[in-house]
N, C-alpha and C positions, 0 to 999 in steps of 0.2 A: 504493500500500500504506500509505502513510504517514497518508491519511486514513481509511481502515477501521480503521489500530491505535486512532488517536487518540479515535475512537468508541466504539469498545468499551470499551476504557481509561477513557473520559472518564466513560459512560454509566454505568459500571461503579460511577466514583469515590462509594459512598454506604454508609450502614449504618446499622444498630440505632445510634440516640444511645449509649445504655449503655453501647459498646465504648469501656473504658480507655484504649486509646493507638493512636497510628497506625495500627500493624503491625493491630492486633485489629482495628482500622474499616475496613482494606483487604479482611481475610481474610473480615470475615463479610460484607460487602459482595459480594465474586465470591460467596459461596454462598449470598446470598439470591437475586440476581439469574440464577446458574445453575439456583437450582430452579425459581425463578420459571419462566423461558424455559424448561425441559427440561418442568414439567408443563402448559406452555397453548401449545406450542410449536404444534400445528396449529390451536387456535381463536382463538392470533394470527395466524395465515397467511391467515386467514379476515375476520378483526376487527382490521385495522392502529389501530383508535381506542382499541381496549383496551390492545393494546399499549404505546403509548406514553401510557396512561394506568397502568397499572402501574409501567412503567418512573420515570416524573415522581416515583410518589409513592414510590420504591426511592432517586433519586437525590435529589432537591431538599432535604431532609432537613438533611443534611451537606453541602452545596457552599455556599458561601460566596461565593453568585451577587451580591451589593450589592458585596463587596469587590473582587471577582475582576471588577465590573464598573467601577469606580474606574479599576484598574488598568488596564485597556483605552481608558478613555475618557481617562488622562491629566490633559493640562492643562484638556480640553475638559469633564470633571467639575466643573472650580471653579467655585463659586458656585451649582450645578446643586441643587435641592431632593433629598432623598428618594426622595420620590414618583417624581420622573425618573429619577431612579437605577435605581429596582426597576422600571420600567415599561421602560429600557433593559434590565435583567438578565433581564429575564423576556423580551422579546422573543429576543433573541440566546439563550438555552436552549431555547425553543420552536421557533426556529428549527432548531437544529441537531439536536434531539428528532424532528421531524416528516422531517427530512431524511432520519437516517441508524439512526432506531430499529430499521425490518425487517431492516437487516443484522445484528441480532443473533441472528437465527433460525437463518443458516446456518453457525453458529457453538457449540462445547462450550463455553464460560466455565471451565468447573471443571479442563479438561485442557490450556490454555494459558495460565494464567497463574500464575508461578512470586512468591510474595512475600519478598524478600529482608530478610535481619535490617538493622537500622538502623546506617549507619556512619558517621562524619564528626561536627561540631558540630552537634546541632541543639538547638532551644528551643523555647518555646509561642507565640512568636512566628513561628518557621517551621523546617516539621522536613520531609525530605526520605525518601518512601516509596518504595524502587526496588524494582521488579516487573521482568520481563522475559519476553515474548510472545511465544509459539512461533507463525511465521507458516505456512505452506502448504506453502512449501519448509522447511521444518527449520528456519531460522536464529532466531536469538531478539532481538529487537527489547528495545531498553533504552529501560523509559517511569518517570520520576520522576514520582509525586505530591507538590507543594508546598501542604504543610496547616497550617493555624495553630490553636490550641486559642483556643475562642470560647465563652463565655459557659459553660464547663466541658464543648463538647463539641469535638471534634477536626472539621476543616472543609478537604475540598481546594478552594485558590483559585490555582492552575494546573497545569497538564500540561504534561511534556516530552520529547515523541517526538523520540528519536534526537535529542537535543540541541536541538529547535526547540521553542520555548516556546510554547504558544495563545497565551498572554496577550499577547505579542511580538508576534504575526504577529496576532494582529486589533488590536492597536492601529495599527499600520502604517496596515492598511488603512481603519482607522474617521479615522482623523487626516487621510487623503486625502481620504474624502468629507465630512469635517466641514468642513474647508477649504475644499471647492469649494459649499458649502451652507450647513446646521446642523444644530445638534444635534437641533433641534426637526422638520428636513428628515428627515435619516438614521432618527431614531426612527418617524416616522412609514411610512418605506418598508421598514423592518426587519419592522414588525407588520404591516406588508398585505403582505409578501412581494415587494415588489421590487424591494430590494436584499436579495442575498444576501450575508455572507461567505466567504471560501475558506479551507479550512485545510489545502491542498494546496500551499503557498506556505514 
């Protein structure tokens, strides 16, 4: 269950630039994405390519894929160009885009996810969006978006389902195969698809 919320959630994470603050780039994010999915909902069951060619251009937006890819690669990012960087970031989103996009189909967007007012410290350095997702059985799954405001636009660069961070749990596992390889190894079997990572962990 843990990796269908984090998908939704994750895929979810995007919105109209325009929107002011956190909470707004949450809200209008589930209901572009819920119209989205609710009006092409059978001629994506049809066309998985459209699908997550909508979806890309709903989410990529707003995610703060170069930062959010730093974070995961660590120590292993030093000295790493750019270009490597975004060709790491873009791998690992298309990855997990192509993986888990069709599960957004058998899914309402608009009537499970609850967006909560903002509490605790946060800044423009990083401000903490809790939502919370009505799963199959009833219960309501606690997912934090971690967003930082970026060039005047608000940007999620991680998730954290039920206390377990993406960002966490794929650096874990990128740190593994960097170690037993490189960077330049793991990149390359990321974009041909064979390495995968798991965010069932």
């Amino acid at each position: 269950m843990r990796i269908l919320t984090l998908v939704i959630l994750l895929l979810s994470a995007a919105s109209a630039i325009a929107a002011s603050d956190p909470v707004s780039v949450m809200q209008s994010t589930t209901d572009e994405l819920a119209r989205t999915i609710d009006e092409n909902r059978a001629s994506y069951r049809e066309d998985t390519k459209a699908l997550r060619r909508d979806v890309k251009a709903i989410l990529m937006p707003t995610i703060d894929r170069v930062y959010s890819a730093r974070l995961v690669l660590g120590r292993h990012g030093r000295g790493k160009s750019r270009e490597q960087i975004e060709a790491f970031a873009e791998a690992l989103s298309n990855q997990l885009l192509n993986r888990y996009a069709t599960a957004l189909l058998d899914y309402d967007l608009g009537d499970r996810v609850d967006i909560l007012p903002l509490a605790g410290d946060n800044t423009e350095r990083q401000t903490v969006v809790r939502t919370r997702v009505r799963l199959d059985n009833g219960e309501r799954a606690p997912v934090d978006y971690v967003m930082r405001k970026n060039e005047s636009a608000w940007q999620v660069f991680d998730v954290i389902v039920e206390g377990i961070s993406y960002v966490a749990t794929f650096r874990s596992q990128i740190d593994q195969e960097i170690r037993q390889s490189s960077f330049e190894d793991v990149l390359d079997r990321l974009e041909s698809g064979q390495y995968e990572v798991s965010v069932d962990e």
